[in-house]
PDB file as gemmi writes it, atoms N, CA and C in Angstrom:
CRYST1    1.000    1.000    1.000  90.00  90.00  90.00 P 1                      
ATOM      1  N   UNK A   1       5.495  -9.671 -15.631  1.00  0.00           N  
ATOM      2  CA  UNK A   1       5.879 -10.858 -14.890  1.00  0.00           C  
ATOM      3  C   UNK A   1       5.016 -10.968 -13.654  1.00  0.00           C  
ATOM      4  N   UNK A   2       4.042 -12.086 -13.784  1.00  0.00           N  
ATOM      5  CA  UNK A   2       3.912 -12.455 -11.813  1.00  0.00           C  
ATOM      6  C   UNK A   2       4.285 -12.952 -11.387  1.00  0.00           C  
ATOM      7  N   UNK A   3       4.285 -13.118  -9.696  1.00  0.00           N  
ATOM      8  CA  UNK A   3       5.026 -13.371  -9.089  1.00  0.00           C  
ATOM      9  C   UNK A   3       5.077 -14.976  -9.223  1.00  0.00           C  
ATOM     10  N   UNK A   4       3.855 -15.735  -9.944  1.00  0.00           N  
ATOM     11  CA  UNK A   4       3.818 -17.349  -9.934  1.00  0.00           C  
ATOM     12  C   UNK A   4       4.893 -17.802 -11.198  1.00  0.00           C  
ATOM     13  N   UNK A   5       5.660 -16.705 -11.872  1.00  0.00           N  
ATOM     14  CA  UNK A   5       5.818 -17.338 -13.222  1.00  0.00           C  
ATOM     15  C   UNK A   5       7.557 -16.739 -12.958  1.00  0.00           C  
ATOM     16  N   UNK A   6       8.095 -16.225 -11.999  1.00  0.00           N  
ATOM     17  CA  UNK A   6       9.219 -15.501 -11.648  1.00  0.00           C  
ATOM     18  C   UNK A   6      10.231 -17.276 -11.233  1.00  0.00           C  
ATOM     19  N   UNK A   7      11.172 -17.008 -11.537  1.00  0.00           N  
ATOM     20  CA  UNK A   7      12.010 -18.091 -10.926  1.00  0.00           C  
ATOM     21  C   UNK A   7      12.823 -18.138  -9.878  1.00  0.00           C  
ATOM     22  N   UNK A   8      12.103 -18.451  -8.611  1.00  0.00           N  
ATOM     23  CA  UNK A   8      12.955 -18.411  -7.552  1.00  0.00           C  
ATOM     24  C   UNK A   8      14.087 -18.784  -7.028  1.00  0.00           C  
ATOM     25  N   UNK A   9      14.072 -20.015  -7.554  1.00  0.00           N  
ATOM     26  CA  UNK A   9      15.785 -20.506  -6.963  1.00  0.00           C  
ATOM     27  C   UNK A   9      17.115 -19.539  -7.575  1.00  0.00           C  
ATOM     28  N   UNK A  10      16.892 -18.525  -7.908  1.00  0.00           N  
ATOM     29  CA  UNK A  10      18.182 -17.648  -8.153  1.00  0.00           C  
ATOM     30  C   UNK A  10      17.554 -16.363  -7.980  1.00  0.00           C  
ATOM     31  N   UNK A  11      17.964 -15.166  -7.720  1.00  0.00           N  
ATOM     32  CA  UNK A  11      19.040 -15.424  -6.111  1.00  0.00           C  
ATOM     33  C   UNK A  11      18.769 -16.098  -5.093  1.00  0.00           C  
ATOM     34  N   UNK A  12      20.109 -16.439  -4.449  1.00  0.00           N  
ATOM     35  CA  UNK A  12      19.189 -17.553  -3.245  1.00  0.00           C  
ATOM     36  C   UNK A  12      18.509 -16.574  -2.183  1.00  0.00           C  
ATOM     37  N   UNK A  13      19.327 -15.773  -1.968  1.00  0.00           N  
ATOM     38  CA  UNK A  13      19.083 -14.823  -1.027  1.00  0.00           C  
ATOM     39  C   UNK A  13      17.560 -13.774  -1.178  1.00  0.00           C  
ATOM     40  N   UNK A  14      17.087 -14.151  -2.153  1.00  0.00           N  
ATOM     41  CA  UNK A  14      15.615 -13.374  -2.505  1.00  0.00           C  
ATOM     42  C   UNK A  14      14.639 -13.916  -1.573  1.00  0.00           C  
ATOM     43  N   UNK A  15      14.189 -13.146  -1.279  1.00  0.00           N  
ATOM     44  CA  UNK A  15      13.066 -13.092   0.320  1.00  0.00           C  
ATOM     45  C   UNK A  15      11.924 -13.004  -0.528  1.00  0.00           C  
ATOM     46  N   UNK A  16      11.282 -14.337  -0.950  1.00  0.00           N  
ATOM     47  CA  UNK A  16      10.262 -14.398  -1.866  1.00  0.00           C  
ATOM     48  C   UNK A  16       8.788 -13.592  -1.178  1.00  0.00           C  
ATOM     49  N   UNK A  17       8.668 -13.816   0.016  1.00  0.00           N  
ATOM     50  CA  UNK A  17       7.281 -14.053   0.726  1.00  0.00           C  
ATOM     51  C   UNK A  17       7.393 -11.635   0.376  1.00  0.00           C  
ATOM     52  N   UNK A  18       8.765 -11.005   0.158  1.00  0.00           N  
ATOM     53  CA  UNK A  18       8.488  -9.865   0.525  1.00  0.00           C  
ATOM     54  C   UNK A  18       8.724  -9.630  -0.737  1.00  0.00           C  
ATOM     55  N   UNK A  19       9.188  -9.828  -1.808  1.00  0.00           N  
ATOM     56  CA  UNK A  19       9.000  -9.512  -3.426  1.00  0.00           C  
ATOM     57  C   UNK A  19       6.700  -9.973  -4.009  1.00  0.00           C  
ATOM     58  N   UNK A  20       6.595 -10.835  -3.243  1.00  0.00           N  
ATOM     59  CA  UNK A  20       5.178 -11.158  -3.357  1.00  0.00           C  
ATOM     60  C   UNK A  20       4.400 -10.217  -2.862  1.00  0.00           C  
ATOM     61  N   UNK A  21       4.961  -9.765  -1.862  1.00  0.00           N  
ATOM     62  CA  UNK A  21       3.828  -8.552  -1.255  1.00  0.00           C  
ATOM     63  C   UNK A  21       4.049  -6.985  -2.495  1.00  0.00           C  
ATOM     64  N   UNK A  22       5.080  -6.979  -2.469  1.00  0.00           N  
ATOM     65  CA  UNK A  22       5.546  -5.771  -3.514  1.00  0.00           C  
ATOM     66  C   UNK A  22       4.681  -6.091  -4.680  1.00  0.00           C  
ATOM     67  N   UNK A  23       4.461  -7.440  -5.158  1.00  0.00           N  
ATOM     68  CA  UNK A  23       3.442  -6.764  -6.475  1.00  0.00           C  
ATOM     69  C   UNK A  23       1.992  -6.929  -5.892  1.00  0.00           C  
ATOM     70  N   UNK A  24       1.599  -6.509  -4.757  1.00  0.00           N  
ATOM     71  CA  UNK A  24       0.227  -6.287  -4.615  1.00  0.00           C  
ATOM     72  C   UNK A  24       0.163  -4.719  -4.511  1.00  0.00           C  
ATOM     73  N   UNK A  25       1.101  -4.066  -4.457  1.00  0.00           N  
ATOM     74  CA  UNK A  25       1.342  -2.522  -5.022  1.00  0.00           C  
ATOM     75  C   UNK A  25       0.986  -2.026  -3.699  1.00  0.00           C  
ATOM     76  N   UNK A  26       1.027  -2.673  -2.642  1.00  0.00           N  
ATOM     77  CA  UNK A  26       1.069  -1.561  -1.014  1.00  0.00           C  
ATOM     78  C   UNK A  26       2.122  -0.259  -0.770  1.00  0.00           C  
ATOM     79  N   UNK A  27       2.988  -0.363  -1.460  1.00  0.00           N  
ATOM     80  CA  UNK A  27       3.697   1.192  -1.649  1.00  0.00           C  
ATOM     81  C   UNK A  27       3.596   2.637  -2.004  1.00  0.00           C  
ATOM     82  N   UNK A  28       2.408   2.175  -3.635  1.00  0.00           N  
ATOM     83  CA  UNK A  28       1.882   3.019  -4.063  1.00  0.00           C  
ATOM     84  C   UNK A  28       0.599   3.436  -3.460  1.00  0.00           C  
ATOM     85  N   UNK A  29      -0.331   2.858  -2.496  1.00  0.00           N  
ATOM     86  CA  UNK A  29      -1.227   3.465  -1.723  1.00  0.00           C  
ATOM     87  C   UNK A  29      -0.657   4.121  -0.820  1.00  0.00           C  
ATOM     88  N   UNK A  30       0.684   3.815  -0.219  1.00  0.00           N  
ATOM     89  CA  UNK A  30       1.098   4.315   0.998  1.00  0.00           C  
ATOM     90  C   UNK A  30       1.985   5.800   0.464  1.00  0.00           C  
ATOM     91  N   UNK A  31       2.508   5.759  -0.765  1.00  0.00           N  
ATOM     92  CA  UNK A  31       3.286   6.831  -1.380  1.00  0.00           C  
ATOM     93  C   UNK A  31       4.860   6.381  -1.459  1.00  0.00           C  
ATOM     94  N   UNK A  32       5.077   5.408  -1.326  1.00  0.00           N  
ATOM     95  CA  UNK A  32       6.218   4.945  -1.100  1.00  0.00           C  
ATOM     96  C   UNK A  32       7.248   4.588  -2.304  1.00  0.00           C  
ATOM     97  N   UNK A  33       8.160   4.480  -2.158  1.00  0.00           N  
ATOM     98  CA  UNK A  33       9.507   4.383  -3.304  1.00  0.00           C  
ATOM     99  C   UNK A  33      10.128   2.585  -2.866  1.00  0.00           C  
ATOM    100  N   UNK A  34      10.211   2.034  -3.887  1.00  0.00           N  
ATOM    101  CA  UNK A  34      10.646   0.548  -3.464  1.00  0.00           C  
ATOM    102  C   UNK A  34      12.561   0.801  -4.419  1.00  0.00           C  
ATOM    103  N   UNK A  35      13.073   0.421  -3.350  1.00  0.00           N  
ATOM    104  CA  UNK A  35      14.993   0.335  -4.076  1.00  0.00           C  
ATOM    105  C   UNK A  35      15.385  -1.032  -3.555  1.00  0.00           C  
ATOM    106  N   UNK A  36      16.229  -1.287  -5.187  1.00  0.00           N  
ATOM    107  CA  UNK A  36      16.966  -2.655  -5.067  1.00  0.00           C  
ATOM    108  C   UNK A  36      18.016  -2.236  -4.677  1.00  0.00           C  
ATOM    109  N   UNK A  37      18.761  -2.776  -3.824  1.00  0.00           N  
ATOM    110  CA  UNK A  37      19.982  -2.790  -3.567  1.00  0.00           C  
ATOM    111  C   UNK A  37      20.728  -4.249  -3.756  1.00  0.00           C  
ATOM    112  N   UNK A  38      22.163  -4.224  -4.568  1.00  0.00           N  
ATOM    113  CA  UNK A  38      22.921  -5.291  -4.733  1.00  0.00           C  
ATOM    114  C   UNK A  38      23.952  -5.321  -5.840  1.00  0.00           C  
ATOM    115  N   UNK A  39      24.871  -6.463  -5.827  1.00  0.00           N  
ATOM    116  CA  UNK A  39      25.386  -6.683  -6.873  1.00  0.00           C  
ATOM    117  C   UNK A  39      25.116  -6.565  -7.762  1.00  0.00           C  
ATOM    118  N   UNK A  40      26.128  -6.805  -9.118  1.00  0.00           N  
ATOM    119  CA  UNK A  40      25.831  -6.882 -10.922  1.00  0.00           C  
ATOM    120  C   UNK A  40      25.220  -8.125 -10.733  1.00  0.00           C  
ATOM    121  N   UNK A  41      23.928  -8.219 -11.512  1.00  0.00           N  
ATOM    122  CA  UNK A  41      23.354  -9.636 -12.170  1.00  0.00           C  
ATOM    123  C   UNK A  41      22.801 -10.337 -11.249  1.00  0.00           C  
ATOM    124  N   UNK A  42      22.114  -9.578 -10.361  1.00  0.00           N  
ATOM    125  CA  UNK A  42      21.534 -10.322  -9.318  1.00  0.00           C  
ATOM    126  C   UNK A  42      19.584 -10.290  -9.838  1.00  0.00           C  
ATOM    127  N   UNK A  43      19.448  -9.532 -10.193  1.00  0.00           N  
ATOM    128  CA  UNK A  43      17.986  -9.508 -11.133  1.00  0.00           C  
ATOM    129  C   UNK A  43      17.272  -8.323 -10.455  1.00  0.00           C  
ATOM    130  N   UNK A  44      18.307  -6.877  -9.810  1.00  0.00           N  
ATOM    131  CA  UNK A  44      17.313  -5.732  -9.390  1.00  0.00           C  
ATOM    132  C   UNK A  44      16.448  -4.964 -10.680  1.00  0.00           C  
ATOM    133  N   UNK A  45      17.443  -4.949 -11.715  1.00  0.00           N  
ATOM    134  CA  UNK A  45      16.363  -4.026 -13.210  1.00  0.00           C  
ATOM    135  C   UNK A  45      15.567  -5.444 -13.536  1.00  0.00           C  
ATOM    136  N   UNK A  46      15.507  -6.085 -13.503  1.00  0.00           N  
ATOM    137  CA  UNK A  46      14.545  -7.395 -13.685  1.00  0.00           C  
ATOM    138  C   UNK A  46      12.868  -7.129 -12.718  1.00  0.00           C  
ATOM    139  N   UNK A  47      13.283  -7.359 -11.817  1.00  0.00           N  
ATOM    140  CA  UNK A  47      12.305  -7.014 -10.774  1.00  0.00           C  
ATOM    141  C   UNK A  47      11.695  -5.371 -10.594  1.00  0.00           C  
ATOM    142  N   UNK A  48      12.150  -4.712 -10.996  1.00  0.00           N  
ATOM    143  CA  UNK A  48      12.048  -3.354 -10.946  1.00  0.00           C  
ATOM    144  C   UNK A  48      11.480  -3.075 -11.771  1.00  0.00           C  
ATOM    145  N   UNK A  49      11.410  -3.570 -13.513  1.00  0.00           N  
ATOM    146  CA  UNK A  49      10.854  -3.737 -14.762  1.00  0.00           C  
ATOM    147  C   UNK A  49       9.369  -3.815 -14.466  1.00  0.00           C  
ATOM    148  N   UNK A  50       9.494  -5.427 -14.061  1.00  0.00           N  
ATOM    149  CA  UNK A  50       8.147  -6.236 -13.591  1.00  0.00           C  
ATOM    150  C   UNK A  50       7.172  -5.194 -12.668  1.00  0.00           C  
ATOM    151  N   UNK A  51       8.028  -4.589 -11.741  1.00  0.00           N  
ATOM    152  CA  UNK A  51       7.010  -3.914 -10.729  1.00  0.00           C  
ATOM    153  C   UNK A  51       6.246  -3.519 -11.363  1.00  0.00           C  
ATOM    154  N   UNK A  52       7.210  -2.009 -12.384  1.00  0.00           N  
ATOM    155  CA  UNK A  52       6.236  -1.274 -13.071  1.00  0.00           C  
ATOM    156  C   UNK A  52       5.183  -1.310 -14.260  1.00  0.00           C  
ATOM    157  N   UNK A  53       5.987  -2.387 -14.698  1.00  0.00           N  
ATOM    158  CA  UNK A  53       4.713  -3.480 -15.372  1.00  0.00           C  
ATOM    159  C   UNK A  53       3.315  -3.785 -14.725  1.00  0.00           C  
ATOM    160  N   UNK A  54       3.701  -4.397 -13.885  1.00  0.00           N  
ATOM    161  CA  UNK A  54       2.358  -4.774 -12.847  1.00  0.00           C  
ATOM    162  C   UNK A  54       1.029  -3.477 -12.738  1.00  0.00           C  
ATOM    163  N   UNK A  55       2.202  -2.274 -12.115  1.00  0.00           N  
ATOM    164  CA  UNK A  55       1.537  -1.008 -12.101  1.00  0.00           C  
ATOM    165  C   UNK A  55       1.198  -0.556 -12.618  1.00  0.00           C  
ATOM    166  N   UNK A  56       1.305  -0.822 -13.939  1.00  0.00           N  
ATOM    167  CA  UNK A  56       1.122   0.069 -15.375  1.00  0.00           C  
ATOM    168  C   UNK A  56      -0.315  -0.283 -16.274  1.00  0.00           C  
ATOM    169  N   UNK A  57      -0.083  -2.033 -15.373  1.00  0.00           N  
ATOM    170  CA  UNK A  57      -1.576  -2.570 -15.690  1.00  0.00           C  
ATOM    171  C   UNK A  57      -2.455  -2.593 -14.873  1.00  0.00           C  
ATOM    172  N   UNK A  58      -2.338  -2.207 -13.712  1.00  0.00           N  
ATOM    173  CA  UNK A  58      -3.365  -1.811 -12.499  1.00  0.00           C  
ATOM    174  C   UNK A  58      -3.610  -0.315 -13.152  1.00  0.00           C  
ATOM    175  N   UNK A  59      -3.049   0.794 -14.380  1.00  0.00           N  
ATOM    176  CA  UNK A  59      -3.612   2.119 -14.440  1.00  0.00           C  
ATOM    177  C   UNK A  59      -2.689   2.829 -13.632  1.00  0.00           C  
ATOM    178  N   UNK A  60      -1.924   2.332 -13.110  1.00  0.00           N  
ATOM    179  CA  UNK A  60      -0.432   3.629 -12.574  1.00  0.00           C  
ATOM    180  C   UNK A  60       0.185   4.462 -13.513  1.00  0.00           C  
ATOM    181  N   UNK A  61       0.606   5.219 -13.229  1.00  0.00           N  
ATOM    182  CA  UNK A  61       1.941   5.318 -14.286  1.00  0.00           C  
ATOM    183  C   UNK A  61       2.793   5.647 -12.913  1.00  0.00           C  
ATOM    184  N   UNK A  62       4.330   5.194 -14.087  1.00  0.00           N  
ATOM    185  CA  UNK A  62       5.765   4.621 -13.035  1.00  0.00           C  
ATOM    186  C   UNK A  62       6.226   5.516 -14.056  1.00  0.00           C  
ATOM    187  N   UNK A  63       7.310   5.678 -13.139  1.00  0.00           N  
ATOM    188  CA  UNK A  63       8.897   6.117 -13.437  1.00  0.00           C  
ATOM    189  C   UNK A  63       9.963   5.594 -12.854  1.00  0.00           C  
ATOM    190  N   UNK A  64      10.869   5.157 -13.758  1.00  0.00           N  
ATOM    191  CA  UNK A  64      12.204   4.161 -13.689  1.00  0.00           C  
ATOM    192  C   UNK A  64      13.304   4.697 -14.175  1.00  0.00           C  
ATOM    193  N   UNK A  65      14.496   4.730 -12.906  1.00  0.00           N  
ATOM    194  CA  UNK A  65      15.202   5.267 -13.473  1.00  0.00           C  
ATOM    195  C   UNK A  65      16.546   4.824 -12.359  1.00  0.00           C  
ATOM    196  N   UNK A  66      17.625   4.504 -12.629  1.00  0.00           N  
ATOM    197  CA  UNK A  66      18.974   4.175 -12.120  1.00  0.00           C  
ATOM    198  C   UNK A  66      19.515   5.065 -11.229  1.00  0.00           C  
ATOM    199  N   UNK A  67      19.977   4.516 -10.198  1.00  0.00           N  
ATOM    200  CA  UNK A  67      21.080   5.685  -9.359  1.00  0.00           C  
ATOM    201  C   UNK A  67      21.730   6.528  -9.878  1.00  0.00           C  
ATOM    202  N   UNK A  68      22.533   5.823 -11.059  1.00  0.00           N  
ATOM    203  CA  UNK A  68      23.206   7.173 -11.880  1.00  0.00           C  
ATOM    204  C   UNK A  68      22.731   8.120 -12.272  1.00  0.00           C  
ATOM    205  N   UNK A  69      20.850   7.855 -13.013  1.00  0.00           N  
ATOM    206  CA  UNK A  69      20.332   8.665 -13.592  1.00  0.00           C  
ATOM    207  C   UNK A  69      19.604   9.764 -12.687  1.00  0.00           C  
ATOM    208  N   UNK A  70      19.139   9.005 -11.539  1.00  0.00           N  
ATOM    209  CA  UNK A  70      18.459   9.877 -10.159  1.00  0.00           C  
ATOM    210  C   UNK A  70      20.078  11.048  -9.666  1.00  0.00           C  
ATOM    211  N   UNK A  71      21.177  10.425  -9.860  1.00  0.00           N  
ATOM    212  CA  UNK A  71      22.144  11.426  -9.230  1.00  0.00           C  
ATOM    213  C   UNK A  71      22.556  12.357 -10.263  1.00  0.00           C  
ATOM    214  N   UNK A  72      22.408  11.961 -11.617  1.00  0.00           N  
ATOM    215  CA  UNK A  72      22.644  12.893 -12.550  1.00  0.00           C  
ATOM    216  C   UNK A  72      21.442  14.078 -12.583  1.00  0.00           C  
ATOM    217  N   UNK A  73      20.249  13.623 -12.286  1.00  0.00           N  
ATOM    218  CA  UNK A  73      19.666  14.906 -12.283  1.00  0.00           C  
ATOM    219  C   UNK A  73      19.348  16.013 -11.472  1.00  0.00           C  
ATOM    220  N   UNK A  74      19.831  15.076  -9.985  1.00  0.00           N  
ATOM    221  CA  UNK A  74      19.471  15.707  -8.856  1.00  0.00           C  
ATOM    222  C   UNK A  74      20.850  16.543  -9.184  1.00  0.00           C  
ATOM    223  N   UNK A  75      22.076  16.294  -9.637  1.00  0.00           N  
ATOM    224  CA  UNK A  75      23.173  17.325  -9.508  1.00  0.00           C  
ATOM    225  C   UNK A  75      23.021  18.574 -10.455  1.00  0.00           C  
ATOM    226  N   UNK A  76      22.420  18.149 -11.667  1.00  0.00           N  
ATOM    227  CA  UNK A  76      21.928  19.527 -12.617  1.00  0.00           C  
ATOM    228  C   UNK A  76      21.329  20.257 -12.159  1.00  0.00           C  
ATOM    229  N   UNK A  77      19.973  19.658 -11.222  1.00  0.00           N  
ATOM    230  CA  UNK A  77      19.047  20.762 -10.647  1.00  0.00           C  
ATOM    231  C   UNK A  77      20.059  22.011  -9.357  1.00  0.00           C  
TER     232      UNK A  77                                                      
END                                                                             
């Protein structure tokens, strides 16, 4: 997904100008971790998908994975 083909008018509350900077991938030069925070069905695994999409075609490799799944493993270890 880019960011020209994403549909903005839902959520209203989506801060377009800072989801646009996120897929120019300034996190991953900096080392950084990007988290959605929000309600059910607001479009965070949507956007989170896309990131690593983006990244995956810039030659990244990503890893994706849910709060539950980040707390399930951090508690095994």
């Amino acid at each position: 997904m880019k960011p020209a083909s994403f549909q903005w008018t839902w959520p209203k509350k989506l801060n377009r100008l800072q989801v646009q900077q996120l897929f120019r991938l300034p996190f991953i030069k900096e080392r950084g971790n990007v988290i959605f925070l929000g309600g059910v069905g607001l479009g965070k695994t949507h956007l989170a998908t896309a990131l690593g999409y983006e990244a995956c075609l810039q030659g990244y490799s990503v890893l994706f994975t849910t709060t539950v799944e980040a707390i399930n493993t951090l508690t095994a270890a």
